[in-house]
C-alpha positions as CSV (number, residue, x, y, z in Angstrom):
1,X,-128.9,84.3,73.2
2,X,-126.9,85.6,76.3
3,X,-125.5,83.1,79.1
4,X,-125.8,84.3,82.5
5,X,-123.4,81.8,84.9
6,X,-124.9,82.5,88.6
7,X,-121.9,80.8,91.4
8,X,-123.0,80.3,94.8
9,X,-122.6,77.9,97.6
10,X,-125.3,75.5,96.8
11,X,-128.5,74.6,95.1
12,X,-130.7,75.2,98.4
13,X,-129.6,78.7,99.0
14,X,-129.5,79.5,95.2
15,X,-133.2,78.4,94.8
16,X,-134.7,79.5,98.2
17,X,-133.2,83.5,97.7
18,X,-132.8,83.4,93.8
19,X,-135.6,81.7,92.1
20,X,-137.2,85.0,91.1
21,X,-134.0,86.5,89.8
22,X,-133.4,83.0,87.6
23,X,-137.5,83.3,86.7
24,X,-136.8,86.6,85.1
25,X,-134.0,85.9,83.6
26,X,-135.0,82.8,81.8
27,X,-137.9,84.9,80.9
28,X,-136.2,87.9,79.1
29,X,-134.4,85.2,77.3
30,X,-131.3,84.6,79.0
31,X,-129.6,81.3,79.0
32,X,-128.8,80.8,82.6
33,X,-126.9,78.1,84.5
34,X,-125.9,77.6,88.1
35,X,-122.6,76.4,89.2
36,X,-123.1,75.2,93.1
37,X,-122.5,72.6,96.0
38,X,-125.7,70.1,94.7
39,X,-128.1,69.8,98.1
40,X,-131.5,70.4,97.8
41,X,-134.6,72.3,95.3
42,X,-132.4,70.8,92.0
43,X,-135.2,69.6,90.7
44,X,-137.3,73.3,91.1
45,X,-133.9,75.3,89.8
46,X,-134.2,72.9,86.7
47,X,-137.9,73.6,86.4
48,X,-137.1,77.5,86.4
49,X,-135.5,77.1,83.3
50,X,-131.6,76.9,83.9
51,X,-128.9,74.4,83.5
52,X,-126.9,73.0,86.7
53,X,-123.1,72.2,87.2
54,X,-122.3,70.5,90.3
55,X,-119.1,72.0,92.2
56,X,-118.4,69.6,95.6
57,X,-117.3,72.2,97.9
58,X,-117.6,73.1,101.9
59,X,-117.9,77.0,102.5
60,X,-116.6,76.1,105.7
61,X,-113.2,75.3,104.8
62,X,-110.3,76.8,105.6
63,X,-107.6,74.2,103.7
64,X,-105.7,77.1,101.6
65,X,-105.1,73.7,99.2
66,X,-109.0,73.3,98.7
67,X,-109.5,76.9,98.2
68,X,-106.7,76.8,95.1
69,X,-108.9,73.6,93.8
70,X,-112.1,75.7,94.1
71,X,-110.8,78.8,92.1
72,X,-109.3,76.1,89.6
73,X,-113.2,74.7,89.1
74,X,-114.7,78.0,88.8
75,X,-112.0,79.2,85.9
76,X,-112.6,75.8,84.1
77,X,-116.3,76.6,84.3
78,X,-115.9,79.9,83.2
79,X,-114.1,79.2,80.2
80,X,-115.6,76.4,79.5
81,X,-119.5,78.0,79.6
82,X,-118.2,81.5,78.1
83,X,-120.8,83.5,80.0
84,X,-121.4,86.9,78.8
85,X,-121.8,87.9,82.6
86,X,-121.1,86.3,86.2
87,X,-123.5,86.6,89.0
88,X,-121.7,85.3,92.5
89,X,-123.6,84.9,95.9
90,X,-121.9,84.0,99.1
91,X,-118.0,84.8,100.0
92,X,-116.5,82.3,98.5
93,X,-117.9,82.4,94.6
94,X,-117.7,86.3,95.1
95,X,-113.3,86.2,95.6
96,X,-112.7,83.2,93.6
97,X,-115.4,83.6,91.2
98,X,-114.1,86.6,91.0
99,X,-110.7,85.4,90.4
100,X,-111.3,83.2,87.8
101,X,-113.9,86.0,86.0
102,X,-110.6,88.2,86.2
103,X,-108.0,85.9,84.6
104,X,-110.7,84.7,81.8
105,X,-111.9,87.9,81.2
106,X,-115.6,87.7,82.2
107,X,-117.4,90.5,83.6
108,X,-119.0,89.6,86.8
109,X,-121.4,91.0,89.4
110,X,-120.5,90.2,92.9
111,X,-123.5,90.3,95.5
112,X,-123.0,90.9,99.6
113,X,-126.3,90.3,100.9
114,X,-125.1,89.7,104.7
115,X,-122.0,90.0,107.5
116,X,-121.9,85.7,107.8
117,X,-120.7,83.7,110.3
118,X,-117.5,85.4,110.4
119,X,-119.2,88.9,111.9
120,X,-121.9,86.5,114.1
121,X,-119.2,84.4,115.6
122,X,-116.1,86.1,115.4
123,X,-113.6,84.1,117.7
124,X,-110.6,85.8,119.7
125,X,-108.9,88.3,118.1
C-alpha cells in the first residue's frame, strides 16, 4: 500500500478544507497520515480513515530558532513515515516541509490556496 503524509498547520484547517481529499484517498487505498498542530475535528480526521502525528507549532512565529526546530520535526517525520508522496498546506509545511522532503528525498506536492495574512496585513514597508 502507498503512504500519503499530508503537513499542515493544524487538525482544524486540515479537516474543515481537506476531508474529501483524505476520504478519497483512504478510499483508493492509500495509507494516509497527517502531521499538524492538534486543535480541533481529531476525532472526524481519525474517523476518515488516516493516522495523526502531533507537531506543537505557532504559524505565527517568527523565532528563526523555532523555525530550525520545525524543519527538524518534519525531516524526523519524513524519514521516519517513508511516504511515497508529501502533500503540504499552509506556508510553513510548504518551505520546510519542503526542506526536509528535499534532503530525505521524498517527492512532495506543495499547495498555495491563498495570499495569508502577510498580503491582508502587510505592515510598513
Amino acid at each position: 500500500m502507498s503512504k500519503i503524509l499530508i503537513l499542515s498547520n493544524d487538525t482544524t484547517y486540515t479537516y474543515n478544507l481537506r476531508n474529501e481529499v483524505i476520504e478519497s484517498l483512504v478510499q483508493s487505498g492509500y495509507e494516509v497520515v497527517v502531521a499538524s498542530k492538534f486543535l480541533l475535528l481529531q476525532e472526524e480526521l481519525k474517523a476518515l480513515g488516516c493516522r495523526l502525528i502531533d507537531v506543537p507549532t505557532d504559524r505565527h512565529e517568527k523565532n528563526p530558532l523555532s523555525d530550525l526546530s520545525l524543519l527538524r520535526k518534519f525531516r524526523k517525520i519524513v524519514r521516519t513515515e517513508k511516504p511515497d508522496v508529501v502533500l503540504t498546506y499552509n506556508i510553513k509545511p510548504n518551505s520546510y516541509g519542503g526542506m526536509a522532503c528535499r534532503m530525505e528525498k521524498v517527492p512532495y506536492m506543495p499547495n498555495i490556496t491563498g495570499l495569508g495574512t502577510a498580503m491582508a496585513f502587510p505592515g510598513p514597508l
